[in-house]
Structure formats: C-alpha cells, structure tokens
VOMAR-759148 format. One record per residue (C-alpha): residue in one letter; x, y, z. Coordinates in steps of 0.02 Angstrom, whole numbers, plus 50000, padded with zeros to 5 digits. Layout:
AXYZ...
This chain:
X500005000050000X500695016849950X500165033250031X500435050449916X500205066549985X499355079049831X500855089549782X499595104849754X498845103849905X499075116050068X498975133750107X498665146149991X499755163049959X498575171050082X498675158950209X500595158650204X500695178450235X499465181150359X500275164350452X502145173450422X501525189050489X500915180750656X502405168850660X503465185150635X502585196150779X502485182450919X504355178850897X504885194750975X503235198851060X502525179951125X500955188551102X499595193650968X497805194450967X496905189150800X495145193150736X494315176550705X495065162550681X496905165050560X496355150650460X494755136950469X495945124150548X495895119150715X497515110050726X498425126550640X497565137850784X497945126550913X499925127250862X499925145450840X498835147151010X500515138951099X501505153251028X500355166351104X498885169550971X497525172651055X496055174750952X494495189050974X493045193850898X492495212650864X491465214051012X493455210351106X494035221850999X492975237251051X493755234151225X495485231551213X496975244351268X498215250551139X498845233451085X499275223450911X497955215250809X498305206550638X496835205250511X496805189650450X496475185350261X494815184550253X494805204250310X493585213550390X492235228350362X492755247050372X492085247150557X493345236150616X494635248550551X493775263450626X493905253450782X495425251850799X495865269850756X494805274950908X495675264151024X497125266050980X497795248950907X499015244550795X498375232150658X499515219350571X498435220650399X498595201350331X496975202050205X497525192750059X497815204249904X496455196349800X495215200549961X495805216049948X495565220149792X493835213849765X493255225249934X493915240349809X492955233149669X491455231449775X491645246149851X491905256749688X490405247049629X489225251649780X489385271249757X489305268149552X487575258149586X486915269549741X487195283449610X486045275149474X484565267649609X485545249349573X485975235549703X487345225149732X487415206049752X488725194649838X488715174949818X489435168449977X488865162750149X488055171850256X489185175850384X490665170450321X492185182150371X492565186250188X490805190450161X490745200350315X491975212850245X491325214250061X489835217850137X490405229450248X491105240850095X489345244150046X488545248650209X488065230250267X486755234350116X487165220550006X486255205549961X486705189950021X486435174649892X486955158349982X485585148249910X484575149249750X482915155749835X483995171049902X484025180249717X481855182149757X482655196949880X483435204249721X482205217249634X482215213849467X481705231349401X483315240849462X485075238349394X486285223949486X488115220549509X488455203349576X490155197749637X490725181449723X491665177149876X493365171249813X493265153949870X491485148649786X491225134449659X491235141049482X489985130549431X488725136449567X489325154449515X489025151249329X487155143249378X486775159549456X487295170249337X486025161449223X484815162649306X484575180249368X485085181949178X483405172649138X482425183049277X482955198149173X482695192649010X480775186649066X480505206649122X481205211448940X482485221649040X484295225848946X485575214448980X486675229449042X485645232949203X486375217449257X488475214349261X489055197349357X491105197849390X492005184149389X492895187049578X493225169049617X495045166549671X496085156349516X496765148049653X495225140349684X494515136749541X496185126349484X496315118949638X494685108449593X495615104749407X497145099549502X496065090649627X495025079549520X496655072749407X497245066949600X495905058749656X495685049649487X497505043749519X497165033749685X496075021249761X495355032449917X495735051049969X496015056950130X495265075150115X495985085050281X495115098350330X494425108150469X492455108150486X492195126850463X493165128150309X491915133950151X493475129850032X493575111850111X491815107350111X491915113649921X493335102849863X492795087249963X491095085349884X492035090249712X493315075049753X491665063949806X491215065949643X492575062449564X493245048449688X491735041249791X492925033549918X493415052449979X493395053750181X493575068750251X494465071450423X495035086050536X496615076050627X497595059250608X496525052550764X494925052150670X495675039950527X494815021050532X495955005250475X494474997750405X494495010950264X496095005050181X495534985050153X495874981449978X496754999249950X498404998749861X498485018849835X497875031049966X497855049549927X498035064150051X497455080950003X496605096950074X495855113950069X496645130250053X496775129850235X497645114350262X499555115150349X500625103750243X501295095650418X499515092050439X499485079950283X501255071550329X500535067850507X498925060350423X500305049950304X501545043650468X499915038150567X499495027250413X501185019950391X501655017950547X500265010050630
C-alpha cells in the first residue's frame, strides 16, 4: 500500500502571509491577538495558540487597550478599522491581496450603483468572514445569495452588480449568473442593468482541476480539513464526485483502518487551509501503525 500526499495541496499565498506575519510578531512579542480565527483549521490555531495567538472577535476588539491586532485574510468591514483607530491599536493588515482588491471593486461598485438607484449582490455565505467585509464596503446593504431562493430578495426592476466570495464553486457561480440572467430577460429588461464579475480566486478554481486529476490517480482520498472551512467542504464534495471513496477528516486520530482494506493507493489532500505538516502527520499515522 502506497500513501501520496497531493503535491498541490496546502495553504494558499494568503494563508502563508497572514501565518508569516503572526509567526513574525509572536517571535519577539510571545503575544498577538487575531480577529477570528487566522485560518478554518483547528490544529493550525491550536499550534499558533502555543505561541501566544490569542484569538477575538469585534465585540473584544471594542475593548481592548492600545495593543497589536493582525487582520487575518479573510479581512474585515470598514468598522473594524475605525475601531481600531479609536482605540488606539496597531493592526498587522494580513487580508490577502485578491480580498483586497475585490472590497475596492465592490466598494467602487456600491457608490457607482447607489448613484444610478442599482443594488449590489454577493454569492457567499452568510456570515462568512470574507463576506462580512465585502459587505461591509457597501454599508452592510448588500445582498446575500447563499442559496438559490435568496436572488427572490433581488428586485428585478433596478440595475445589479453581483460579485462572488473568492473561494465559491464556479459552477454554482456560473448557475447563478444564468439565472438572474433569465429573471431579466423574462422582464424584457437590457442585459446591461445586470453585470456578474468573475471574483472567484484562480487559486480556487484550479485547485478543483488539480484536485480531480488526483483523486482519479488513487484508490481512496484522505481530504483534511477543518469543519468550518467553506473551501474544504467545496473541494471534498468536488473529490466525492470524482472519487466516491473520499473521507474527510480534521486530525490523524479520526482515521479508521477499516477504510484502507483492499486499497493499494491512498491519497492525502486538502483545502486552502490545510498546513502541509498536517497531511504528513495524516501519512506517518497510516504507515506507521
């Protein structure tokens, strides 16, 4: 029995600098508080916890003393900025860059719709981080389309901008699209009071190209993730489908022998938000017990 470890999987760019950026401040300080969880990974907090991350939520936030905060990638809403300002903390700014730049293009496309009476749309989960802080760059006004029946809060008769959280499935991206597409063709309404950009991360999207090729290449995939993780939960059902014998698990504890009868190639993976020493734990439990 051979067990491979999926050379593309692991943290993402994003990841990797808002993890360096902790890693960087607790060496000399032994101390950092973090909004949210860094990354959807308990075994990654839990490591980073022993260093001195402590983690906080916004509510925390409003309270503490002058102190130093790092943003994770997902970043956060305008308030938490103004927030800070007030009481005087320094933030460690970690938001990836392609977070980053969708907030601007969300935010440049909030005042361009408020302007013309239009609305603005963001595919995602509701109260995801990321989402939190794309909507927060239009005044917590956006809509929130986590599930086909959310577009019925969309009012057809005004213009719409729709934009996607960076870790969505395409395909479930492309299905909306056509189908608020159809809603304003039935109305006879121009094609042009509707724009959908394409804001999923690349990263994503060839992860799940990469993904599939791997799990067609072994016998049963491991997927590693951590439970709150929206890219995980995406690229295990895409491996599912690709390789039915896909388990997922959150630590080398929750792996079951009986899994691997009549396996001769076992394939580890993960999301976006997997640590790589993560996977080669997974991969010594299996050999070595």
């Amino acid at each position: 029995m051979s067990v491979i470890i999926d050379p593309n999987a692991g943290f993402c760019f994003g990841v990797v600098k808002a993890i360096d950026a902790a890693e960087r401040q607790l060496s000399s300080s032994h101390q950092l508080y973090c909004l949210g969880d860094i990354v959807h990974n308990n075994e990654e907090v839990e490591r980073l916890a022993q260093m001195g991350l402590t983690v906080i939520d916004s509510d925390r936030l409003a309270t503490l003393p002058p102190t130093t905060v790092l943003i994770r990638a997902h970043g956060e809403p305008p308030a938490t900025y103004r927030t800070a300002e007030a009481r005087g903390i320094t933030l460690i700014d970690a938001t990836c860059p392609i977070v980053l730049a969708l907030q601007k293009r969300i935010r440049e496309g909030y005042e361009q719709m408020a302007a013309a009476g239009g609305q603005i749309a963001i595919f995602g989960k509701k109260g995801h981080a990321e989402v939190v802080g794309l909507n927060g760059q239009t005044g917590n006004t956006a809509i929130i389309v986590s599930a086909p029946d959310d577009i019925e809060a969309i009012d057809f008769h005004r213009p719409l901008r729709l934009y996607s959280q960076t870790t969505m499935s395409r395909e479930e991206y492309g299905s909306l699209v056509s189908n608020i597409e159809r809603r304003y063709a039935d109305l006879g309404i121009e094609g042009s009071d509707f724009i959908a950009y394409n804001t999923i991360c690349s990263r994503v999207a060839n992860r799940a190209t990469q993904l599939e090729e791997f799990a067609r290449s072994v016998d049963l995939v491991l997927f590693v993730s951590g439970v709150n993780s929206s890219n995980g939960h995406y690229l295990y059902e895409y491996s599912r489908k690709v390789q039915p014998s896909t388990r997922m698990i959150s630590s080398p504890a929750e792996i079951e022998r009986d899994w691997f009868a009549g396996v001769e190639r076992i394939g580890i993976t993960g999301a976006t938000s997997t640590p790589r020493w993560l996977m080669e734990q997974v991969k010594n439990k299996i050999e070595n017990d």
